[in-house]
Structure formats: C-alpha cells, structure tokens
C-alpha positions as CSV (number, residue, x, y, z in Angstrom):
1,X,4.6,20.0,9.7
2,X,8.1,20.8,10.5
3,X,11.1,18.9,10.1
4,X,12.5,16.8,13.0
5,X,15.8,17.5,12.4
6,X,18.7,19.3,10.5
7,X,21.5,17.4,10.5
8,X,22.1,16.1,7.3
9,X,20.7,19.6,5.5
10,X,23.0,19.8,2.8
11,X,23.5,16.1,2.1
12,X,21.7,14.6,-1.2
13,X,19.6,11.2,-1.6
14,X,18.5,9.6,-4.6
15,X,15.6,7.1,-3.8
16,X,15.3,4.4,-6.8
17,X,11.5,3.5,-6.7
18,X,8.3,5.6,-5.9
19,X,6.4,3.3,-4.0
20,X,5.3,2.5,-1.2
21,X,8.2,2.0,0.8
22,X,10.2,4.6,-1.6
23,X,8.5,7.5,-1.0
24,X,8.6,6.5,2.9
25,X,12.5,6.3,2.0
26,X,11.8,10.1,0.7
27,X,9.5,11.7,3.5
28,X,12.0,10.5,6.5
29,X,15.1,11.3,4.5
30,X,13.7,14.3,4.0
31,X,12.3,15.1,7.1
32,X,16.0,15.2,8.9
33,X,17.2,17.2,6.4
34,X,18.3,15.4,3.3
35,X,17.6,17.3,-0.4
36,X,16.2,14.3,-1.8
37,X,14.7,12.8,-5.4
38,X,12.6,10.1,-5.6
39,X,13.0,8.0,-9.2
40,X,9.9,5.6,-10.4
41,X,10.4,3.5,-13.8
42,X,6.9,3.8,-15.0
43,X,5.5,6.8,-17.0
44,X,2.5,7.8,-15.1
45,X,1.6,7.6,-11.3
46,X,1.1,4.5,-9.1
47,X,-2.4,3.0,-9.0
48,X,-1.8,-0.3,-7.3
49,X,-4.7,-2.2,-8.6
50,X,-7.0,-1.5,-5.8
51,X,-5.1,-4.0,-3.7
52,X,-5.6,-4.4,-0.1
53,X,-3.1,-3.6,2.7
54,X,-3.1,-4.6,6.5
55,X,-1.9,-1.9,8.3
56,X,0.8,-2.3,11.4
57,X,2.4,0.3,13.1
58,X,5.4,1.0,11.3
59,X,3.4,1.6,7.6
60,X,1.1,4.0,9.5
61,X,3.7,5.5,12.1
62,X,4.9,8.9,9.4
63,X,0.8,9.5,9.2
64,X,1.0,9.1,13.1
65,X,3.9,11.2,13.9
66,X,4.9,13.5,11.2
67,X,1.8,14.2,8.6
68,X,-0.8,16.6,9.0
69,X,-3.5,14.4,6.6
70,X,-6.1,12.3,8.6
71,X,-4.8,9.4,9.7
72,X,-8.5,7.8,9.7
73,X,-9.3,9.0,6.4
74,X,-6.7,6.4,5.1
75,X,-8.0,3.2,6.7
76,X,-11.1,0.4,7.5
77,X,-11.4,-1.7,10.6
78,X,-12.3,-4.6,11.7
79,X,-13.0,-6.2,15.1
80,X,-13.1,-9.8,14.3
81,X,-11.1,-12.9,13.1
82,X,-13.2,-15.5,11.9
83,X,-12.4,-18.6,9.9
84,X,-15.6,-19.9,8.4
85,X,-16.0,-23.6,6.0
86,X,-18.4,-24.6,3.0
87,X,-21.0,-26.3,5.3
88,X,-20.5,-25.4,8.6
89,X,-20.3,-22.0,8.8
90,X,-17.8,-19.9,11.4
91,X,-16.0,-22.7,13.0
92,X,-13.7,-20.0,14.6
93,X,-13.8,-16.6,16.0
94,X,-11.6,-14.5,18.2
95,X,-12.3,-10.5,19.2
96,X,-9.6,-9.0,17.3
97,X,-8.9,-5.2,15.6
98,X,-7.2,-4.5,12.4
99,X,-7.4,-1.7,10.2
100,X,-6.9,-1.8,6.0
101,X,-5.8,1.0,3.5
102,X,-6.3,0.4,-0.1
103,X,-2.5,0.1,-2.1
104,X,-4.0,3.4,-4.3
105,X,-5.1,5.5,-1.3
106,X,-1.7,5.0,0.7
107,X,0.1,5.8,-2.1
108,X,-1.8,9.0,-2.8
109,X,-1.6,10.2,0.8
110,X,2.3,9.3,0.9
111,X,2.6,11.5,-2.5
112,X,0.9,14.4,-1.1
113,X,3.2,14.7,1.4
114,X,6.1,14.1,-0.4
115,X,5.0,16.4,-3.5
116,X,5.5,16.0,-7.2
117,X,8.2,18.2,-7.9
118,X,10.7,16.0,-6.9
119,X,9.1,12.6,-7.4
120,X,10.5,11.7,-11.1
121,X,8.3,9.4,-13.3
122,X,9.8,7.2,-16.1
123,X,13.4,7.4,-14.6
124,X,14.5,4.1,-15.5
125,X,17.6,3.5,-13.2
126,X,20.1,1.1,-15.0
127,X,23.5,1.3,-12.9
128,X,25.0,2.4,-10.2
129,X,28.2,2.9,-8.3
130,X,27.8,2.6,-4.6
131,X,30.7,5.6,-4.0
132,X,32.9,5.9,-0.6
133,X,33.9,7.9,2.0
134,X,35.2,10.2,-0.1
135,X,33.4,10.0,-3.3
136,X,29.3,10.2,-3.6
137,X,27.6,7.2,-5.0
138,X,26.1,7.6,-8.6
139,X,22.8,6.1,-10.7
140,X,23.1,6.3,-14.4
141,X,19.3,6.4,-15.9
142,X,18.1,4.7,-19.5
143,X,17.8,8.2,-20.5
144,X,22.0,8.6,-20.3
145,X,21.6,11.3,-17.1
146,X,24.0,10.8,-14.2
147,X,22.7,11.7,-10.5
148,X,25.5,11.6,-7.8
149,X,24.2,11.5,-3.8
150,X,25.4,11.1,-0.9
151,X,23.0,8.4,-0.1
152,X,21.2,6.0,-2.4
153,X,18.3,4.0,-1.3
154,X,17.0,1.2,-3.6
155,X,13.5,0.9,-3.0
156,X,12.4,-0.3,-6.1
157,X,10.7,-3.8,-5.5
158,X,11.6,-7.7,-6.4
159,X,13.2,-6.7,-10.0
160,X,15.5,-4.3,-8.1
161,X,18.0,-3.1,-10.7
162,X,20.2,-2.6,-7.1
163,X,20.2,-5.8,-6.2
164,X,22.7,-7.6,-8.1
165,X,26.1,-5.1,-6.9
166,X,24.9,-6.3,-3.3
167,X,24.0,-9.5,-3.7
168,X,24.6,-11.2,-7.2
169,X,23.5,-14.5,-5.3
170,X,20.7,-13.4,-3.5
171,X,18.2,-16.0,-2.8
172,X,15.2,-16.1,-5.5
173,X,12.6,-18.9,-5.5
174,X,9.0,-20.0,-6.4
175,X,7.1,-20.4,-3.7
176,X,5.0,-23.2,-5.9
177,X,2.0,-21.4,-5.5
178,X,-0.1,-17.8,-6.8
179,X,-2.2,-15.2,-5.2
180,X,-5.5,-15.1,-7.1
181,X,-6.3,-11.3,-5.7
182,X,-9.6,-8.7,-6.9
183,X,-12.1,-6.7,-5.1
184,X,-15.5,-6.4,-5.1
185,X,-17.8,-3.2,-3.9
186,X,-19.2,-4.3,-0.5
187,X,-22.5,-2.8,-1.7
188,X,-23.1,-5.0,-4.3
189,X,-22.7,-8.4,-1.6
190,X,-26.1,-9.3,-0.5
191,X,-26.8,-8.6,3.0
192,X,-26.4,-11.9,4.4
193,X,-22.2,-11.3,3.3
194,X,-22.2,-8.0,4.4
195,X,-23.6,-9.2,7.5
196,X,-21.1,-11.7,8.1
197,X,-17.6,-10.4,6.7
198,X,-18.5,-6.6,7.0
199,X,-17.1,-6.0,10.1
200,X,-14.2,-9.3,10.0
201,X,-11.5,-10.7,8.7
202,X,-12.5,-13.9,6.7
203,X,-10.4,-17.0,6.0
204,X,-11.7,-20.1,4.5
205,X,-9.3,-23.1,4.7
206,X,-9.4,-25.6,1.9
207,X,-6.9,-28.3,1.0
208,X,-3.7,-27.5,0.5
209,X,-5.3,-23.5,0.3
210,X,-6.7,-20.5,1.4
211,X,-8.3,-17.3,0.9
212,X,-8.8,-14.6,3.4
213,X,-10.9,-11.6,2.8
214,X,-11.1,-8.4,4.5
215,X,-12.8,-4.8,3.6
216,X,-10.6,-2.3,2.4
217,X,-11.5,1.5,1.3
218,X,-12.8,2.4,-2.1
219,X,-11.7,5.2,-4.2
220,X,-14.2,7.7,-2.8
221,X,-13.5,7.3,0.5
222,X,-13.9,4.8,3.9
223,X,-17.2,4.7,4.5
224,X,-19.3,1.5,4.2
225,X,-21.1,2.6,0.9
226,X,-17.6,3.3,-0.7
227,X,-16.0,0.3,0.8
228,X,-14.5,-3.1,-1.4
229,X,-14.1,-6.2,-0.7
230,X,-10.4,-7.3,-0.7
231,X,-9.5,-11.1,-1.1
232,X,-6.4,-13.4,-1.6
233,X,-6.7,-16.8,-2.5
234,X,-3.7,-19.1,-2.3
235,X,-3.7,-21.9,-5.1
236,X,-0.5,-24.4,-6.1
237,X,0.6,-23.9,-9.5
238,X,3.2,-26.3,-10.5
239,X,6.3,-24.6,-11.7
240,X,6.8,-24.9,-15.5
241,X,4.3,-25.7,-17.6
242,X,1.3,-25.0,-15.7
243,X,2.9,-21.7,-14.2
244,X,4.1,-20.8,-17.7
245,X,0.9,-21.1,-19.4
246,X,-0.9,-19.0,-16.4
247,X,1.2,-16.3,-17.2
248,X,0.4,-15.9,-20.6
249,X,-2.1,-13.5,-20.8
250,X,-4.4,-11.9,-23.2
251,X,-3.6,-9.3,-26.1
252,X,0.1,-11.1,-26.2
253,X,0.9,-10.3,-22.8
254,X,3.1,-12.9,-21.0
255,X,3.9,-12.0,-17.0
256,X,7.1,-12.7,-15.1
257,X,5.4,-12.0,-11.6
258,X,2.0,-10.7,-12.0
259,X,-0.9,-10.9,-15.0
260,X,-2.6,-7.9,-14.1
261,X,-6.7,-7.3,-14.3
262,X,-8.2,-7.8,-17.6
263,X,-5.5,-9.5,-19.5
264,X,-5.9,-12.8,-17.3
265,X,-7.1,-15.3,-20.3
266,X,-10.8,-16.6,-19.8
267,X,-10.6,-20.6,-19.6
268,X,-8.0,-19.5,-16.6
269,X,-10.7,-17.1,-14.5
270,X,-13.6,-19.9,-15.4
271,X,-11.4,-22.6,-13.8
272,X,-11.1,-20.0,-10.2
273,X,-14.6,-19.7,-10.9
274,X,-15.8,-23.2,-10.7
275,X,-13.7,-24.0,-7.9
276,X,-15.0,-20.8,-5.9
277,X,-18.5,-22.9,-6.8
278,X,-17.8,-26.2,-5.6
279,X,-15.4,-25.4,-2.3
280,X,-15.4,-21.9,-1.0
281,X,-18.2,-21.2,2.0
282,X,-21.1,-19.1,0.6
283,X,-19.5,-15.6,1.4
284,X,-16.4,-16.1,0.1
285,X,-17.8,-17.9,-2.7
286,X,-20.0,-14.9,-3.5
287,X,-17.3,-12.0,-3.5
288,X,-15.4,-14.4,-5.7
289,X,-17.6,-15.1,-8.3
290,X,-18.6,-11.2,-8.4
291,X,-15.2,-10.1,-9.3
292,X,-14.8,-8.9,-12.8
293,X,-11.6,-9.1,-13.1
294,X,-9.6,-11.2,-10.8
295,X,-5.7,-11.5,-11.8
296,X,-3.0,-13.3,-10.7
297,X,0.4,-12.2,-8.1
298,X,3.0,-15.1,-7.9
299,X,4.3,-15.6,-4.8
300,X,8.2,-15.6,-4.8
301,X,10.8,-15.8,-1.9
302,X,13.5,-13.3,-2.2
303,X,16.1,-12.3,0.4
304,X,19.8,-10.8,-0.2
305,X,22.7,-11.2,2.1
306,X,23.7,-7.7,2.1
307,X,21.6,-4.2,2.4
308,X,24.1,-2.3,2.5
309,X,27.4,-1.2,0.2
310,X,29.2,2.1,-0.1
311,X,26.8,4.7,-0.2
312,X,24.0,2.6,-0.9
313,X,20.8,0.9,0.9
314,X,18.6,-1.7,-0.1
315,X,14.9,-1.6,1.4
316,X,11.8,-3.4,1.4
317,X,11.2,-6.3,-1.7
318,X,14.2,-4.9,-3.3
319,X,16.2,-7.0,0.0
320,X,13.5,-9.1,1.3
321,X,10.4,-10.5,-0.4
322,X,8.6,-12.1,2.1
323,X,5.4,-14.3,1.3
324,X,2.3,-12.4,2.3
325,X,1.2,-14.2,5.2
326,X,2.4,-12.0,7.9
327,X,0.7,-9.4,6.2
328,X,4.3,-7.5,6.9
329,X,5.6,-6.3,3.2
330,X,4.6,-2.6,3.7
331,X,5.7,-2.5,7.0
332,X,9.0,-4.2,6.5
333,X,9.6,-1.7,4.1
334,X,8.9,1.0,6.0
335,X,10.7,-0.6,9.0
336,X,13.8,-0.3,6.7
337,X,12.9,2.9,5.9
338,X,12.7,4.3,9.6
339,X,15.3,2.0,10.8
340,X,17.6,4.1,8.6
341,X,16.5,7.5,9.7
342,X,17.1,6.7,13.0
343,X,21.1,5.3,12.4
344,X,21.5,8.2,10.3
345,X,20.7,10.3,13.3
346,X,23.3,8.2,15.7
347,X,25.6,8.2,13.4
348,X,28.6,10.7,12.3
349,X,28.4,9.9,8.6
350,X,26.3,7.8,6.2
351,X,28.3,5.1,5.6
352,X,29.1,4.7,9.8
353,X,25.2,4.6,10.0
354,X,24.6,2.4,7.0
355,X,27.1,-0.2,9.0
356,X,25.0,0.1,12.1
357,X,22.1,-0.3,10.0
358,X,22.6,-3.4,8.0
359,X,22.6,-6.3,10.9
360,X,19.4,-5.6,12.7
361,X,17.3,-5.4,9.5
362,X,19.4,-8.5,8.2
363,X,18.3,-10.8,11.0
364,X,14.6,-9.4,10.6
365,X,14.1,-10.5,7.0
366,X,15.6,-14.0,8.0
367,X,13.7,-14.0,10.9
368,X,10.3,-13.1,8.5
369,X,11.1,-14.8,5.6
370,X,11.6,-17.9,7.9
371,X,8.4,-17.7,9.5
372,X,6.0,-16.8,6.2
373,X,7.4,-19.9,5.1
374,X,6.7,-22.4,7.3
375,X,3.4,-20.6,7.6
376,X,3.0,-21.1,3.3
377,X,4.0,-24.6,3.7
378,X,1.2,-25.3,6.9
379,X,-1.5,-24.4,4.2
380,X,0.0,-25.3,0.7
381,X,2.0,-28.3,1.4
382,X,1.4,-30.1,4.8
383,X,-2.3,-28.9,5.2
384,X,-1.7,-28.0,8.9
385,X,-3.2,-24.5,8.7
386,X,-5.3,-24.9,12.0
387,X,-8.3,-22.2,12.5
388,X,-6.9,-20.4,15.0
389,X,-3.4,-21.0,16.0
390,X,-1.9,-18.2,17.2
391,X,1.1,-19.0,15.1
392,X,-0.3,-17.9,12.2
393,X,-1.4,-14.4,13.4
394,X,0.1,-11.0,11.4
395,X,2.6,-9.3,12.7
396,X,6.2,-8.1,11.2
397,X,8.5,-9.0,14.6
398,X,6.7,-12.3,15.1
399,X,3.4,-13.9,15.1
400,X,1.0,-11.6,16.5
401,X,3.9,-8.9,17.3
402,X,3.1,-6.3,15.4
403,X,5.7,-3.4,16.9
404,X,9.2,-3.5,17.8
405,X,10.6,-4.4,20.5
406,X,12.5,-1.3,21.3
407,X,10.7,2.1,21.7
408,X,10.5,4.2,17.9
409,X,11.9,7.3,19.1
410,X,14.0,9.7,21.2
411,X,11.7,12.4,23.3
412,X,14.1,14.9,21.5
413,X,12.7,13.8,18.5
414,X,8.8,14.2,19.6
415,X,6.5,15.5,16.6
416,X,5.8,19.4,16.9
417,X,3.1,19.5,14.6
C-alpha cells in the first residue's frame, strides 16, 4: 500500500479516540502524509460487544481503495428485506443487498492497518487549546503530558471531552426510548429461523416498537457456521424513574448511556423476555429469548453547531449522534473523516481546509439527525412505521441513498496498490 499523497509530510495530528471513526481519522491522515497519534481513554483494546454494523460505502471505502486486507473477509450479506408479524408471517418483502461487519472485526481490521505503535491506550484527554495560524493546537492528558499538532481531530464519541470549546450548547436529548441489542450464534437457531432470516434483514413492527435483525460475522470468521445473529429492539422508556432504575445494573454498576452485557439486572432481562413471548413473530422471538446476555444502548440525539475551531475538528458522535435508524453512525463518521482528507488536499493550510470543511458536513448532520427522527417518532410515538415505505430505507445522504452525491475522488488520487 503506498501513500496517496505527500503534502502534509511533516505536519503532526493528534486523533482523540481509537474507534471506529478515529482510527479512520488516523489511516487517511496518515495516508497523505501526516505523522499522526491516535489517543483511546480505555486501558486495553476495543471489543465492541459483538455489535452489528450495516455497512455503506463510505465505512468500507479505505478497505476499498487504500488497504491490502480482504475486503470480503470483513463482511455478511444479505439479499432481502422482509418485515414479518406474530401471526401472519412475512407481510413484506423486497429484493434488496446489504452487507454487515461485526463492531470487533472492523475494528481489528482498521487497527492492523493503522498499527499499534502509535495507537495509545489509556490516554485520557482532558483539555485542549484549539491553536492558530501561527501556533499548534495542544491536548493536555490525565496523565499531566502535553501533545501539540498541527491538527487535532476529536473523534472520541457522545462524551466527547472536545465538544464543549466548540459547542458548550450543543444540542443533547433523550430520545424517550432504548436499544435492547445481543447476538446469538446463527447455528444454534433451529432451521426453520435460519431458513427464514439467514439470508435477510428482519424487522417486526410492534406498537409503538421495533426490532430488526440481521446476521453479522462471528469472531472466527464470515462463514455461515461462524455467523451471529444481530438484533436491535426499540422499547420506550420513560425518562426518570423508569430510565433511572434501567440503568442501574448489577455488581453496583449504574450506566449513563449503556449497561453493558452481564451487569443488566435479572427482573429487567425477564421483563424483555416475556414480551419477546407474547408479541414478537416466532423468529425473532427465538433469537431473543436465546440471548444470554442482552444489554441495553440508550438512544440519545446529539448534534453541535460547530466542527470546527482553530486547529481542531470534531467527527462522527463526538458532532453528531444520530439515532440508529439510518443505520449511518459509522459512515457518518467516516464521511467526516474522508471529507476532511479531501479539504486538506484543496486546501493551502489546515485551518483554510478546516473552513471549507465545516459547512458541508454541518448541513449533513442536520439533514440526518432530522430524518432519524421523524423516522424514531413513525415507530415510537405516532405508530406510522409502514412495512415498506421507502422512507424508512438506510442510507447516510437520504433514505435509501447510501453514497454521495459528488464523485469520492480525483483520478490523480487513484489507488496504486
């Protein structure tokens, strides 16, 4: 694999977050020349809780254009939409591809690329500066360190320490409802499921709720005997209270966002249970009730008014948390990512390209955030979610648009791997 560009070899980057979108941040930075770090809080690598990803074009584009791993080592397919009810079975189907990556096994190809050397775990960031034109930005870290850059990219997720120089107001709300998420190993359905939500994407509407299920690779690999079972079911969950005591968790743990697997408490997981029982369709029903340890992700809207100050970017949840049902986080993040790259490139100096930057990816988390709403509210609120509509198709540019409008990238800049 060589590197697309040198015109920024020289310049520093500090990338706050090793994620998903951070070390995306770090491999396009990098890949036109920037000497870059990547900083994640926690202590010991990523493992994402086996959650499931829907791929779109901008998540997989650096496997597609500048890696040398196997793309289609990283992903599962499926060649159907189907919506399917308790007693009438699939009341909808369309003819329609999508392909999944497990959070762990994107994250794991992204690191090899990137390397560990400079990919920095427990590097708590706890201020920064955002610098000028003619001084670098700086990060201090809970460890007292100092880094200065030339460009720092906050890519570190809906707690963003960033966040609050560009946006102290920035827009932060419950959504009024939780993603109940697990997985289940696809071999352990009986064959009748297997049959039926093997080779689809599965939603079952409820009232005022839904879950949608789709087959996602397991740690050992792609194929059909290694494959799990993703699913997300969308339940209300009145703030206070009810929220509150959902988020206290076993052992002492209480959650802010999440209660991870194993410390959700027991009369909580019964309850999902019994429901999963008396509404969900039979294949649905099953994967749910064979999940060990379901847990709970609340969903949140999040947006700031700025992404860009000084020296500094913000990307993916750290500027815009959009509700999951555009299936665009990933890809909005690595939009952001990409989007940057390519100013950087048209630009004579950071801050010039950060300016250029900012508006277009701006209007595109209103425009998402905007859209994953009224989609939230068809389904928890209004019950309007329709099997079928073609409004309430994936896509990060619009409903069903999954690339954007404009072409990626300059001929000059063709892969010559």
């Amino acid at each position: 694999m060589q590197y697309t560009s040198d015109k920024f070899a020289g310049s520093t980057a500090l990338v706050i977050g090793g994620s998903i979108g951070g070390l995306t941040a770090g491999l396009v930075l990098r890949d036109i020349g920037f000497d870059v770090d990547i900083f994640e809080r926690t202590p010991v690598p990523l493992h994402g809780r086996g959650g499931g990803i829907v791929l779109q074009p901008d998540t997989m584009r650096w496997f597609i254009e500048r890696s040398d791993q196997d793309a289609s080592s990283l992903f599962t397919t499926t060649s159907t939409v189907q919506y399917v009810e308790r007693d009438n079975g699939t009341v909808f189907a369309e003819p329609r591809e999508w392909q999944y990556t497990s959070w762990g096994t994107f994250y794991r190809a992204l690191l090899a690329d990137f390397g560990e050397e400079r990919y920095h775990l427990d590097s708590q960031a706890v201020r920064w500066t955002p610098g000028s034109a003619a001084e670098q930005a700086a990060v201090e870290f809970a460890d007292g360190t100092t880094r200065r850059a030339d460009l720092v990219v906050f890519a570190d997720g809906i707690g963003s320490v960033g966040r609050p120089l560009f946006d102290a107001d920035a827009l932060s709300r419950y959504s009024g409802y939780v993603g109940w998420r697990g997985t289940v190993p696809v071999a352990d359905l009986s064959p009748e499921t297997r049959a039926s939500m093997g080779d689809a994407i599965t939603y079952n509407v409820l009232d005022h709720s839904h879950i949608t299920l789709y087959p996602i690779p397991g740690e050992e690999g792609v194929e059909p005997e290694h494959q799990l079972m993703n699913y997300v079911w969308y339940r209300n969950v009145a703030e206070g209270g009810e929220l509150t005591d959902l988020l206290h968790g076993l052992n002492g743990y209480v959650g802010v966002l999440t209660v991870p697997p194993g410390l959700v408490r027991e009369k909580h997981v019964e309850e999902l249970r019994e429901v999963a029982r008396t509404q969900l369709a039979p294949g649905p029903q099953e994967v749910v009730l064979k999940t060990e340890q379901p847990y709970v992700q609340v969903v949140q809207d999040l947006r700031s008014a700025r992404m860009a100050l000084g020296r500094g970017a913000l990307i993916g949840d750290a500027a815009c948390a959009a509700r999951p049902h555009a299936a665009a986080g990933t890809a909005k993040a690595a939009a952001d990512a990409w989007a940057l790259r390519d100013a950087l490139l048209a630009a004579d100096d950071v801050e010039a390209a950060l300016s250029a930057w900012e508006p277009g990816q701006l209007e595109l988390s209103a425009a998402l955030l905007s859209r994953v709403v009224a989609m939230g509210e068809r389904s928890q609120v209004h019950g309007t979610w329709t099997p079928g509509d073609p409004e309430l198709r994936f896509g990060l540019y619009g409903s069903g648009v999954t690339e954007r409008p404009s072409a990626h990238s300059d001929a000059a800049l063709a892969p010559t791997h």
